[in-house]
TORFI-337588 format. One record per atom (N, C-alpha, C): residue in one letter; z, y, x; residue number from 1. Coordinates in nm, 2 decimals, decimal comma, padded with zeros to 4 digits, always signed. Layout:
[site A [Z Y X] NUM];
...
//
This chain:
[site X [-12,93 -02,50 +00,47] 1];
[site X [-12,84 -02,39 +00,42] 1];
[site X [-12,92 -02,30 +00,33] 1];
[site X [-13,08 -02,29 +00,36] 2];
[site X [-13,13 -02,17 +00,27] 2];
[site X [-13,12 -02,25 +00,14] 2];
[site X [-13,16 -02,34 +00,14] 3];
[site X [-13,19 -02,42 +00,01] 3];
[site X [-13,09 -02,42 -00,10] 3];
[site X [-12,93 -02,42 +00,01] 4];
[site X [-12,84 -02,39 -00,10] 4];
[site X [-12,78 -02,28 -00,15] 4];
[site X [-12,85 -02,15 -00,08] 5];
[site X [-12,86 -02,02 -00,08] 5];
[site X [-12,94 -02,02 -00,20] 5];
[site X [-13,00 -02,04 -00,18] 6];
[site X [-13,13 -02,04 -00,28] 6];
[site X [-13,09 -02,06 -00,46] 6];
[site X [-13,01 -02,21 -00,43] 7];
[site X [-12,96 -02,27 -00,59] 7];
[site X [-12,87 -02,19 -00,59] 7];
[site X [-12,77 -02,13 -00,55] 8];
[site X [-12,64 -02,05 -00,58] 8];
[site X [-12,71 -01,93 -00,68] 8];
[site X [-12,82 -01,87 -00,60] 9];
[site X [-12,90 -01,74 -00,59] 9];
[site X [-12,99 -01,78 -00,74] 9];
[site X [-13,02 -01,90 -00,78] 10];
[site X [-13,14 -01,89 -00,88] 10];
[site X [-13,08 -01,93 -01,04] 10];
[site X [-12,94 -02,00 -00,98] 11];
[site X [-12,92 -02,07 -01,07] 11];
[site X [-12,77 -02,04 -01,14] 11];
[site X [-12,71 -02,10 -01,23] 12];
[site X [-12,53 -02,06 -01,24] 12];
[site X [-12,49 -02,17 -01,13] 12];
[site X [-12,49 -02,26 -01,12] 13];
[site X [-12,45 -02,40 -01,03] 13];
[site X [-12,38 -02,34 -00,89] 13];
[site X [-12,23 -02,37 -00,90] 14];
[site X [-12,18 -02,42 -00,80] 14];
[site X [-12,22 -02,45 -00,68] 14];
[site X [-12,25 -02,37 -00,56] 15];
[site X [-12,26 -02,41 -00,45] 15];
[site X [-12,16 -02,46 -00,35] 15];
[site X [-12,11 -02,53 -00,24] 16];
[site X [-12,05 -02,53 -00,11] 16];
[site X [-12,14 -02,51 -00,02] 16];
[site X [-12,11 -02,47 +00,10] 17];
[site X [-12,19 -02,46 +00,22] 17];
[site X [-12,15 -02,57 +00,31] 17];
[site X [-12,13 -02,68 +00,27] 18];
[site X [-12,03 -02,77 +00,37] 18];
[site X [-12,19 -02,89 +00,38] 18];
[site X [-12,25 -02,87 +00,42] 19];
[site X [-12,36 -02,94 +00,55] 19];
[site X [-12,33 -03,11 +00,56] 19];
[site X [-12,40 -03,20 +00,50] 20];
[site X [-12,31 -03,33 +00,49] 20];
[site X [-12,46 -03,44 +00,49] 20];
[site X [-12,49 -03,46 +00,63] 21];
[site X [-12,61 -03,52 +00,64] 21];
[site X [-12,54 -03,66 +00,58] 21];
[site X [-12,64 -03,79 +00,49] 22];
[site X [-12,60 -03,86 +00,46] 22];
[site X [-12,67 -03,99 +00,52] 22];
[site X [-12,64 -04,12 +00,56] 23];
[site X [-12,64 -04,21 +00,59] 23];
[site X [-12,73 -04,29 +00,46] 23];
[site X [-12,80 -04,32 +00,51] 24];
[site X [-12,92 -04,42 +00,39] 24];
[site X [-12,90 -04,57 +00,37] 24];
[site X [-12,74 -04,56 +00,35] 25];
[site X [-12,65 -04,69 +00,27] 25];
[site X [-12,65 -04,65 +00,10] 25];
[site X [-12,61 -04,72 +00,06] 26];
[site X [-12,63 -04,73 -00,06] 26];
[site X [-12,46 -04,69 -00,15] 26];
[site X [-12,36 -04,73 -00,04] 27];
[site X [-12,23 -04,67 -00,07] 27];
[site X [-12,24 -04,49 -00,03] 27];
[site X [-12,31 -04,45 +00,04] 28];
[site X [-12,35 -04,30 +00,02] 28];
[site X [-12,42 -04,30 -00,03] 28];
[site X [-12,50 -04,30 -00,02] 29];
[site X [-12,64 -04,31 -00,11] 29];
[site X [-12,58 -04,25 -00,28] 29];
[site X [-12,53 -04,29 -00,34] 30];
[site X [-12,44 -04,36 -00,47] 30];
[site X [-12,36 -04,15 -00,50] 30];
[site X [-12,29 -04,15 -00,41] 31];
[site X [-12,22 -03,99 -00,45] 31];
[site X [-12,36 -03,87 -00,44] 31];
[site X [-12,43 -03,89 -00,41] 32];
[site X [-12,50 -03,74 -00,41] 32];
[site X [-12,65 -03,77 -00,48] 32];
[site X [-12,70 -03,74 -00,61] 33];
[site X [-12,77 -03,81 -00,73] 33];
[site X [-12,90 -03,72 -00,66] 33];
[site X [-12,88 -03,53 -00,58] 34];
[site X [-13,01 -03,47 -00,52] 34];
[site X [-13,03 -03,49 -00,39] 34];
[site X [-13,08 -03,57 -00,31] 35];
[site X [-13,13 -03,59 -00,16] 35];
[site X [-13,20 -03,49 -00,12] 35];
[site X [-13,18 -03,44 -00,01] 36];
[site X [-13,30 -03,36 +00,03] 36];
[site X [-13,33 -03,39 +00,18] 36];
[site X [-13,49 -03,40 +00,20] 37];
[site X [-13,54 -03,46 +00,33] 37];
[site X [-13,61 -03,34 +00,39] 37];
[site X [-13,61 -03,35 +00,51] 38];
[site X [-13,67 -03,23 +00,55] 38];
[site X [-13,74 -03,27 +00,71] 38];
[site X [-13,79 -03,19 +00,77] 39];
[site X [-13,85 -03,26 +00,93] 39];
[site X [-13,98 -03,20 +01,00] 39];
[site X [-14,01 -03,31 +01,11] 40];
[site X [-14,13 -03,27 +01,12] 40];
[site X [-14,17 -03,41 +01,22] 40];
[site X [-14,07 -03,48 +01,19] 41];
[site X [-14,12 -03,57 +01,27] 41];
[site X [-14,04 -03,76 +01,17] 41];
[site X [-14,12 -03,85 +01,21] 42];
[site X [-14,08 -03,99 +01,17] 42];
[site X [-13,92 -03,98 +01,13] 42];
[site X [-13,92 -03,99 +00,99] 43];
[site X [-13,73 -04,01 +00,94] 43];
[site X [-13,69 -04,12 +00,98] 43];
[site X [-13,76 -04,24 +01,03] 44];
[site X [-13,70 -04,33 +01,11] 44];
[site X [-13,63 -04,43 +01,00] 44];
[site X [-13,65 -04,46 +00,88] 45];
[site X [-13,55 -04,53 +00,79] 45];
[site X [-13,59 -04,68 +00,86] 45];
[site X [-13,47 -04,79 +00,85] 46];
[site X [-13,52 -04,93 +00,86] 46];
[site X [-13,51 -04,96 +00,71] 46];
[site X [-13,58 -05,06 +00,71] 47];
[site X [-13,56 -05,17 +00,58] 47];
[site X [-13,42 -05,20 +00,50] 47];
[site X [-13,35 -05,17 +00,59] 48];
[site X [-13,20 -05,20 +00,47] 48];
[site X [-13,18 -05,05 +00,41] 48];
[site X [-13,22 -04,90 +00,51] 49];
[site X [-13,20 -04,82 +00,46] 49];
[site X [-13,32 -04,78 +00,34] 49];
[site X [-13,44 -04,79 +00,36] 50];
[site X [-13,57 -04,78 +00,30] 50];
[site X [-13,52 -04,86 +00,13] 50];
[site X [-13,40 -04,99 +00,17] 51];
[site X [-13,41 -05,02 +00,04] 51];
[site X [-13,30 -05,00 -00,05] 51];
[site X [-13,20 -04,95 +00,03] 52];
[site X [-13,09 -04,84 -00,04] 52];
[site X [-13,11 -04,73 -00,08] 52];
[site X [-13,24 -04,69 -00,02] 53];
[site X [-13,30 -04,54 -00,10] 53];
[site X [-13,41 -04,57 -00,20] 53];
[site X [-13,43 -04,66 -00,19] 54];
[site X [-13,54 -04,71 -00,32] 54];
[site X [-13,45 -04,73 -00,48] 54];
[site X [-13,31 -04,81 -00,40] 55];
[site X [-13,23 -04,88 -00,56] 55];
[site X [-13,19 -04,72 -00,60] 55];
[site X [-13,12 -04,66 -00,51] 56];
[site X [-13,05 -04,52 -00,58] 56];
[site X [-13,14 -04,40 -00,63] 56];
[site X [-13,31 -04,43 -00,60] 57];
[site X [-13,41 -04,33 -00,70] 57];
[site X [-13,47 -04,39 -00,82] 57];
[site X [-13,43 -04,55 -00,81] 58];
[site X [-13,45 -04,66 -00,95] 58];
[site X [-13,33 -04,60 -01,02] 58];
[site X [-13,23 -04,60 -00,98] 59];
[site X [-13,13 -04,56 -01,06] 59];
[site X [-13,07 -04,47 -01,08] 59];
[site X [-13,17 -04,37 -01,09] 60];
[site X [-13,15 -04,23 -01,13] 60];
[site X [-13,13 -04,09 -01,03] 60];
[site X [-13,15 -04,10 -00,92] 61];
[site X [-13,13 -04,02 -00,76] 61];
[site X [-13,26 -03,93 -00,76] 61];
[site X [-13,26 -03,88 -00,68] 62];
[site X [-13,37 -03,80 -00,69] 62];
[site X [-13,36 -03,73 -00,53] 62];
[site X [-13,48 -03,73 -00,47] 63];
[site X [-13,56 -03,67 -00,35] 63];
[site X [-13,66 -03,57 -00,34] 63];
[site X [-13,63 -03,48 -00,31] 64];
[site X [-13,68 -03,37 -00,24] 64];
[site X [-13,73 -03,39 -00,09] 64];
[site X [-13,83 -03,32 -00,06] 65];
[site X [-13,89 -03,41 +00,07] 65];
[site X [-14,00 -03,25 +00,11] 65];
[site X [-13,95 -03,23 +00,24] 66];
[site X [-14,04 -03,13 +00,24] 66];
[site X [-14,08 -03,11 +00,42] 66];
[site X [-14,20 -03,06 +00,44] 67];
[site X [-14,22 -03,05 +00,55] 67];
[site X [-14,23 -02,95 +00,61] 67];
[site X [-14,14 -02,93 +00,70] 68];
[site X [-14,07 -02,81 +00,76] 68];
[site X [-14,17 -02,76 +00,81] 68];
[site X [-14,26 -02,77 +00,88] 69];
[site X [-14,36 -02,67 +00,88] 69];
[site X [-14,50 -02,69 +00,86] 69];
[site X [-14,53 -02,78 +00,79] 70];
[site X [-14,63 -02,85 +00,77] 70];
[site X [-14,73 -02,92 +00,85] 70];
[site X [-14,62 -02,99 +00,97] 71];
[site X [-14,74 -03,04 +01,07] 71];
[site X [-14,79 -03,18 +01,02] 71];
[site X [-14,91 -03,25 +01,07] 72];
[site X [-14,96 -03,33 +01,02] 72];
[site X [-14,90 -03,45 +01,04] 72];
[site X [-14,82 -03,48 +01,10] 73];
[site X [-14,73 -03,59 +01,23] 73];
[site X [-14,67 -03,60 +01,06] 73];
[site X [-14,55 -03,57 +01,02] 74];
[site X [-14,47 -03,55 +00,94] 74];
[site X [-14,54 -03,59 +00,81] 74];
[site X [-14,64 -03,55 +00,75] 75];
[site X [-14,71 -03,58 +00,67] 75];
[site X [-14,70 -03,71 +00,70] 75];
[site X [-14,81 -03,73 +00,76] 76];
[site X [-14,82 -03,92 +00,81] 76];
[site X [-14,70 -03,97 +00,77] 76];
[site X [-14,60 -03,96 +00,82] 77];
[site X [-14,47 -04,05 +00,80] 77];
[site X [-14,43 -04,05 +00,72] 77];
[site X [-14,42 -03,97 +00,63] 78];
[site X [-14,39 -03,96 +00,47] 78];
[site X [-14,43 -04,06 +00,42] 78];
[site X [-14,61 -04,05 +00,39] 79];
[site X [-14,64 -04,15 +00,33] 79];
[site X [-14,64 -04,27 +00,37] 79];
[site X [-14,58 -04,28 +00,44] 80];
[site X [-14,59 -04,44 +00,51] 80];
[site X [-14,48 -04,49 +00,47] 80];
[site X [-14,39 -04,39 +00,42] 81];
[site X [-14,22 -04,40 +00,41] 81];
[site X [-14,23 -04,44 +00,26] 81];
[site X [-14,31 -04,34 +00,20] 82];
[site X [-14,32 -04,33 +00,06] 82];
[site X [-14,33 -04,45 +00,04] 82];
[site X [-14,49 -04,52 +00,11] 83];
[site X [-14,57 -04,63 +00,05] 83];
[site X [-14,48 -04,75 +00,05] 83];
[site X [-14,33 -04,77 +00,14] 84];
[site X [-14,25 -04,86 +00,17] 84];
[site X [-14,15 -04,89 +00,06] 84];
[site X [-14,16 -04,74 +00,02] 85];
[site X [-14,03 -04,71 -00,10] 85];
[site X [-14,08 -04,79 -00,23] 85];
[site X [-14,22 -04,74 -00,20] 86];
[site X [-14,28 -04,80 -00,37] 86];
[site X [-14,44 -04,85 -00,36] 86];
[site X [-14,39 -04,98 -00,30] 87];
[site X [-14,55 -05,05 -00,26] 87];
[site X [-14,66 -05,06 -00,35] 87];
[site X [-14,58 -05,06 -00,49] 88];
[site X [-14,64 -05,07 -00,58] 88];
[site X [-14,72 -04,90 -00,69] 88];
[site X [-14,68 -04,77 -00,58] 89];
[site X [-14,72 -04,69 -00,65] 89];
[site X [-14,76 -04,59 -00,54] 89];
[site X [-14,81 -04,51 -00,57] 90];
[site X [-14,84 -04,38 -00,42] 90];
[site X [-14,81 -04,25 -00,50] 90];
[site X [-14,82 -04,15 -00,36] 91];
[site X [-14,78 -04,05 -00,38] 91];
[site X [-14,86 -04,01 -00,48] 91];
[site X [-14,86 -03,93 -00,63] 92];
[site X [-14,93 -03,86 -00,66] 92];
[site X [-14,93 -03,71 -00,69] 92];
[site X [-15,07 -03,65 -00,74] 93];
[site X [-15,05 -03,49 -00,71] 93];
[site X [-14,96 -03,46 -00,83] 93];
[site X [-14,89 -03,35 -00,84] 94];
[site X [-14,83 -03,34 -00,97] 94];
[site X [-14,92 -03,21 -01,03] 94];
[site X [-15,00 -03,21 -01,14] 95];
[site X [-15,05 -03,16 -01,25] 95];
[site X [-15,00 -03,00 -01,26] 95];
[site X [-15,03 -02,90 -01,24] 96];
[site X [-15,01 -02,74 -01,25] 96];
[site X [-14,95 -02,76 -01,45] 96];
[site X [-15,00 -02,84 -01,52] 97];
[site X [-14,91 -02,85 -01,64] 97];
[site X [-14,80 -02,90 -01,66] 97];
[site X [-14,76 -02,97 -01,55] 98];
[site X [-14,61 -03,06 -01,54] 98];
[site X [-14,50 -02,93 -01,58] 98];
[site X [-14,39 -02,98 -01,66] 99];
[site X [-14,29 -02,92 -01,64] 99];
[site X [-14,22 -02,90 -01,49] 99];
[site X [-14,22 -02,94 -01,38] 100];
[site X [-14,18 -02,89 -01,24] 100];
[site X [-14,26 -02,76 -01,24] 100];
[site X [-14,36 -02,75 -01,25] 101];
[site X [-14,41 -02,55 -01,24] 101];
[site X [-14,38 -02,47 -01,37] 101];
[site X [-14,25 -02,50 -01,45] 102];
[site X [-14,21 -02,39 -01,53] 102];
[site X [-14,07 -02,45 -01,57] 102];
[site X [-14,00 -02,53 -01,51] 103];
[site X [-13,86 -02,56 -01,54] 103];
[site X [-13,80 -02,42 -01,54] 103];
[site X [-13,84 -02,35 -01,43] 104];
[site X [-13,73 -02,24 -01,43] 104];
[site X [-13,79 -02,08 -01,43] 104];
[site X [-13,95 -02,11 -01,32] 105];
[site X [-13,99 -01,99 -01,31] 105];
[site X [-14,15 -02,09 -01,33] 105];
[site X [-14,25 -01,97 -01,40] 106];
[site X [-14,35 -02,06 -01,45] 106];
[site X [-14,47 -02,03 -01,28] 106];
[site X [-14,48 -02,13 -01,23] 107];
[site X [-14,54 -02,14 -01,12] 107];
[site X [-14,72 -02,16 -01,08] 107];
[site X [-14,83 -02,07 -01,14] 108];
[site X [-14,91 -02,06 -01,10] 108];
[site X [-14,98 -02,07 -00,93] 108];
[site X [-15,01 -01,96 -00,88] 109];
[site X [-15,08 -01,93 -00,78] 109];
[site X [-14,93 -01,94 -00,67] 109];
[site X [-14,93 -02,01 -00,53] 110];
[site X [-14,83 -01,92 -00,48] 110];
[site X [-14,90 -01,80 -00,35] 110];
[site X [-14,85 -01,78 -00,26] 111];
[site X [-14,86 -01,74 -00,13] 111];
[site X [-14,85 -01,73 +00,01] 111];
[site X [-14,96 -01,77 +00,08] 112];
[site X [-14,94 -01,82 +00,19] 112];
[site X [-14,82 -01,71 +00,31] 112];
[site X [-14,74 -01,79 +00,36] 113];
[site X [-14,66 -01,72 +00,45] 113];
[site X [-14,72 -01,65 +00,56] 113];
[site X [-14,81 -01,68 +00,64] 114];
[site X [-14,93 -01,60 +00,75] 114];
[site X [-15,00 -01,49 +00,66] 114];
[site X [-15,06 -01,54 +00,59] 115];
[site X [-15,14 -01,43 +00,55] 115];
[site X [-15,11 -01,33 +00,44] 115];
[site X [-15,03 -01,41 +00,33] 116];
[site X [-15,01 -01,30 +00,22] 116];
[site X [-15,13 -01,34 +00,13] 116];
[site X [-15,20 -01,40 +00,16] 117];
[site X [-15,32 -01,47 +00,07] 117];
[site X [-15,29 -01,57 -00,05] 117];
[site X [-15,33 -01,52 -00,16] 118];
[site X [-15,32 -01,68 -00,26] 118];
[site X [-15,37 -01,77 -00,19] 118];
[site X [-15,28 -01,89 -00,24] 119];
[site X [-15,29 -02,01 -00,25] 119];
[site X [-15,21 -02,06 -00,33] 119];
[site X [-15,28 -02,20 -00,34] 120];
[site X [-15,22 -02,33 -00,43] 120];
[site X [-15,09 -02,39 -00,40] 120];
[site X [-14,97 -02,41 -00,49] 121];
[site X [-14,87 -02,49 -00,51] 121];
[site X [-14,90 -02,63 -00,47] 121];
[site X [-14,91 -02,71 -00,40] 122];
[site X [-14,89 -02,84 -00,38] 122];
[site X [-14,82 -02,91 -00,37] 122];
[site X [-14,77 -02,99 -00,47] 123];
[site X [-14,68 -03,11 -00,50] 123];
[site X [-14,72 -03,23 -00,52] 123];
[site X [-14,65 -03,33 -00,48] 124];
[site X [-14,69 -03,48 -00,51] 124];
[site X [-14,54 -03,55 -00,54] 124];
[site X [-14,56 -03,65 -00,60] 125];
[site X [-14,44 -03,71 -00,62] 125];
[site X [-14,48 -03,83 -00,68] 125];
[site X [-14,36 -03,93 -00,70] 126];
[site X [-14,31 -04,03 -00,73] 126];
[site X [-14,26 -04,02 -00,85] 126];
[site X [-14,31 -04,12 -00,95] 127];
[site X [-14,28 -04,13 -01,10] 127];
[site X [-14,21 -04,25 -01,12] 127];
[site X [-14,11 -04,26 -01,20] 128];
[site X [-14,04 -04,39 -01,25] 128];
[site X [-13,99 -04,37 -01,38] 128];
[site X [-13,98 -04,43 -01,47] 129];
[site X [-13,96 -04,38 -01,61] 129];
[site X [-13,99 -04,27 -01,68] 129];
[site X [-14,14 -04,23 -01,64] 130];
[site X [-14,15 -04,11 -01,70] 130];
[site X [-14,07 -04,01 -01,63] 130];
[site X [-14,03 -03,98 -01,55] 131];
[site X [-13,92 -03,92 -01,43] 131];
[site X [-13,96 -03,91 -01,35] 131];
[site X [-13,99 -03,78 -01,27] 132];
[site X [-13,99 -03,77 -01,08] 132];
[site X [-13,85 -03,82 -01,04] 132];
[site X [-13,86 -03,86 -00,94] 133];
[site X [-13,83 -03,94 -00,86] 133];
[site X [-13,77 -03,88 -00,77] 133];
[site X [-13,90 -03,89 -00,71] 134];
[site X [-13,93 -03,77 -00,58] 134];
[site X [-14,01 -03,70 -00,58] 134];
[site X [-13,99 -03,58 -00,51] 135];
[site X [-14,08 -03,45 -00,48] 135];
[site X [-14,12 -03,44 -00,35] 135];
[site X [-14,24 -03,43 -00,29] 136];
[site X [-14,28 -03,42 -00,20] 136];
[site X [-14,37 -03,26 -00,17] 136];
[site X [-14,35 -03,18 -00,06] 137];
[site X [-14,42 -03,11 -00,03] 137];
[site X [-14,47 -03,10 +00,09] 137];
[site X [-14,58 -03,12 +00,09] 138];
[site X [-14,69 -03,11 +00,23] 138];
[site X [-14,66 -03,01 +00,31] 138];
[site X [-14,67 -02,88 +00,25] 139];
[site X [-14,68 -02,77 +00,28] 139];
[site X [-14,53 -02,71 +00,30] 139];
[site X [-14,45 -02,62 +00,37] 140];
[site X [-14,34 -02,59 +00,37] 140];
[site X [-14,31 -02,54 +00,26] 140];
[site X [-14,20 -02,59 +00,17] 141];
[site X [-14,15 -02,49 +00,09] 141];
[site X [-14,02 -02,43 +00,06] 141];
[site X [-13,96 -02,46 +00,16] 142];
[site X [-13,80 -02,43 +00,19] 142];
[site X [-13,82 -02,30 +00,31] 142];
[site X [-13,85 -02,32 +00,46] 143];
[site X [-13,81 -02,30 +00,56] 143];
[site X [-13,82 -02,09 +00,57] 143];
[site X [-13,95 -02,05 +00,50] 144];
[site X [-13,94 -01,96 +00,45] 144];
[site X [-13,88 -01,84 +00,39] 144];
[site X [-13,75 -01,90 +00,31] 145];
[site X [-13,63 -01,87 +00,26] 145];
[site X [-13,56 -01,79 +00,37] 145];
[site X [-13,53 -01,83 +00,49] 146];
[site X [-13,45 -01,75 +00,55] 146];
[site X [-13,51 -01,64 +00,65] 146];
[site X [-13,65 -01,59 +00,58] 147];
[site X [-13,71 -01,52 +00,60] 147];
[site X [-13,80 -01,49 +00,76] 147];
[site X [-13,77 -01,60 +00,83] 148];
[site X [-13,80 -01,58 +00,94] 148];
[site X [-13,91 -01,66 +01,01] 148];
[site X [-14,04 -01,64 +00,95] 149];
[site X [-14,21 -01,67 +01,01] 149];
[site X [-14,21 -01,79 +01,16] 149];
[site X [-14,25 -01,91 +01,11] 150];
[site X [-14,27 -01,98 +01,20] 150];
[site X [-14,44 -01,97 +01,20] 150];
[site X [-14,47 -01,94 +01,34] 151];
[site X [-14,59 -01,85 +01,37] 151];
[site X [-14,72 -01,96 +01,33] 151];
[site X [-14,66 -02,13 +01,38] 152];
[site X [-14,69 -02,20 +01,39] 152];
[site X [-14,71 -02,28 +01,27] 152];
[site X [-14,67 -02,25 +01,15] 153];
[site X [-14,66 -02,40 +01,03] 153];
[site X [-14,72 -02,34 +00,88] 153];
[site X [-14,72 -02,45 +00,81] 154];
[site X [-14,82 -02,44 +00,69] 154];
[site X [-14,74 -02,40 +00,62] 154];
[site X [-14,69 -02,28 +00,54] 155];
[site X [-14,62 -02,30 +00,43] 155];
[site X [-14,63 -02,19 +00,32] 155];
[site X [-14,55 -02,17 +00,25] 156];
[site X [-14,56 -02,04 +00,15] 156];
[site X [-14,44 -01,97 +00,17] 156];
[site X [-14,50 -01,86 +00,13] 157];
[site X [-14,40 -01,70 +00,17] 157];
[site X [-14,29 -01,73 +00,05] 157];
[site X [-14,20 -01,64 +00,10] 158];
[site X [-14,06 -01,67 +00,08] 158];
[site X [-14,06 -01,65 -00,08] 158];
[site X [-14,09 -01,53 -00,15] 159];
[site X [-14,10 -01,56 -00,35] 159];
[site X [-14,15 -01,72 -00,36] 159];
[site X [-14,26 -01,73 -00,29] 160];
[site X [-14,30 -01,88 -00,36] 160];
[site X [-14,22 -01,99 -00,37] 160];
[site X [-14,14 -02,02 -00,23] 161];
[site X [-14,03 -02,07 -00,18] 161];
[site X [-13,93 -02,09 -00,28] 161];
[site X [-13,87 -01,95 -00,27] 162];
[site X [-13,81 -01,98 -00,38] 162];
[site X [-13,82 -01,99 -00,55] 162];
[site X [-13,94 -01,99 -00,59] 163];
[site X [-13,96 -02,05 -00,71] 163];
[site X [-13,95 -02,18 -00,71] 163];
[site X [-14,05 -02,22 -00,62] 164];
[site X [-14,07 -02,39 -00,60] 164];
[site X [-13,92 -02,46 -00,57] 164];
[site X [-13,80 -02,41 -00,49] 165];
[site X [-13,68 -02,45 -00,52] 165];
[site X [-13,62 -02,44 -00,62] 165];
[site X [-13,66 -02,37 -00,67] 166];
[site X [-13,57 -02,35 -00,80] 166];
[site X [-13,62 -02,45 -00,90] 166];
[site X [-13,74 -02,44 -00,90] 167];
[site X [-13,82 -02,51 -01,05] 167];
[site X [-13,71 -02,71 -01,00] 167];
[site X [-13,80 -02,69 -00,86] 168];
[site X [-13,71 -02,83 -00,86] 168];
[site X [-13,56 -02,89 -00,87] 168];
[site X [-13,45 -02,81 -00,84] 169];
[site X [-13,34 -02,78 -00,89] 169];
[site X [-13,34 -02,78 -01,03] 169];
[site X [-13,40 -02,69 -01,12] 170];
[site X [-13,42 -02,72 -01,27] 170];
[site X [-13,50 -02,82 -01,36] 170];
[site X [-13,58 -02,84 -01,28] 171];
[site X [-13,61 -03,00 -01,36] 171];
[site X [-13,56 -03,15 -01,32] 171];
[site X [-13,49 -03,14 -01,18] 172];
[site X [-13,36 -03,27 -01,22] 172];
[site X [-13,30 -03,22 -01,30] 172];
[site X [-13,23 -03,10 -01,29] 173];
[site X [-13,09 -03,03 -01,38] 173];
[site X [-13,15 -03,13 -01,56] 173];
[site X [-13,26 -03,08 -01,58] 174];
[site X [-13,29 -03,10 -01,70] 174];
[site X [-13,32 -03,26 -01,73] 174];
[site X [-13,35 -03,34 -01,65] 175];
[site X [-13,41 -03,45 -01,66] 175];
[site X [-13,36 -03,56 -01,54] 175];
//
């Protein structure tokens, strides 16, 4: 829900609040072009779902993937998810010159949520036609949003949050 707080809040775009977990068939799959993944633990896809989420980011879909509080478990599974999706390519870091750190807001340094200290943006993703794909974040960059400190997880304070939503929101929008 923050996340769609968030795009209402950053952007002109049309929100609902209507919460619509989707099924990793390929006949859902098909109506909703932004996925968003989120967790902390194994997404659990099988092989028929792993490969109805592979054809609908070949054909234009797009994934957001983020780790709710940056534990390491979650990590692991991603990339193992990732490596299934696209055997033939891996996660990579995305470039501080990428258009994703200035679609919307221009995204240097961010800030850690514990401390208040700079830190680095970290993104990785998945390329296909010159196109992300998918976005991946290690680090939390959603959970933040609704302002309330998990004492326990890796992430960035809430401005960063919401840039890093937004930018992603505006470079599908754009691309």
């Amino acid at each position: 829900m923050q996340l769609l707080r968030t795009v209402g809040s950053v952007s002109s775009l049309a929100v609902t609040f209507d919460h619509k977990p989707v099924d990793a068939k390929e006949t859902e799959l098909a109506k909703f072009p932004f996925l968003y993944m989120t967790g902390f633990r194994d997404p659990r896809l099988n092989e028929d779902e792993l490969g109805a989420l592979r054809r609908h980011l070949n054909a234009g879909g797009f994934l957001f993937a983020n780790n709710c509080s940056g534990y390491s478990a979650f990590d692991k599974h991603m990339r193992s998810m990732v490596a299934k999706l696209f055997p033939d390519g891996k996660l990579e870091t995305i470039g501080k010159d990428d258009p994703i750190y200035s679609s919307l807001h221009r995204i240097g340094q961010g800030k850690d949520r514990q401390s208040g200290e700079p830190r680095p943006v970290e993104l990785e993703g998945i390329m296909v036609r010159k196109r992300w794909v998918l976005v991946y974040s290690k680090n939390d960059a959603v959970t933040h949003l609704k302002l309330v400190s998990d004492p326990f997880g890796n992430g960035y304070d809430a401005d960063t949050c919401r840039k890093v939503v937004g930018n992603v929101i505006g470079y599908v929008m754009q691309n």
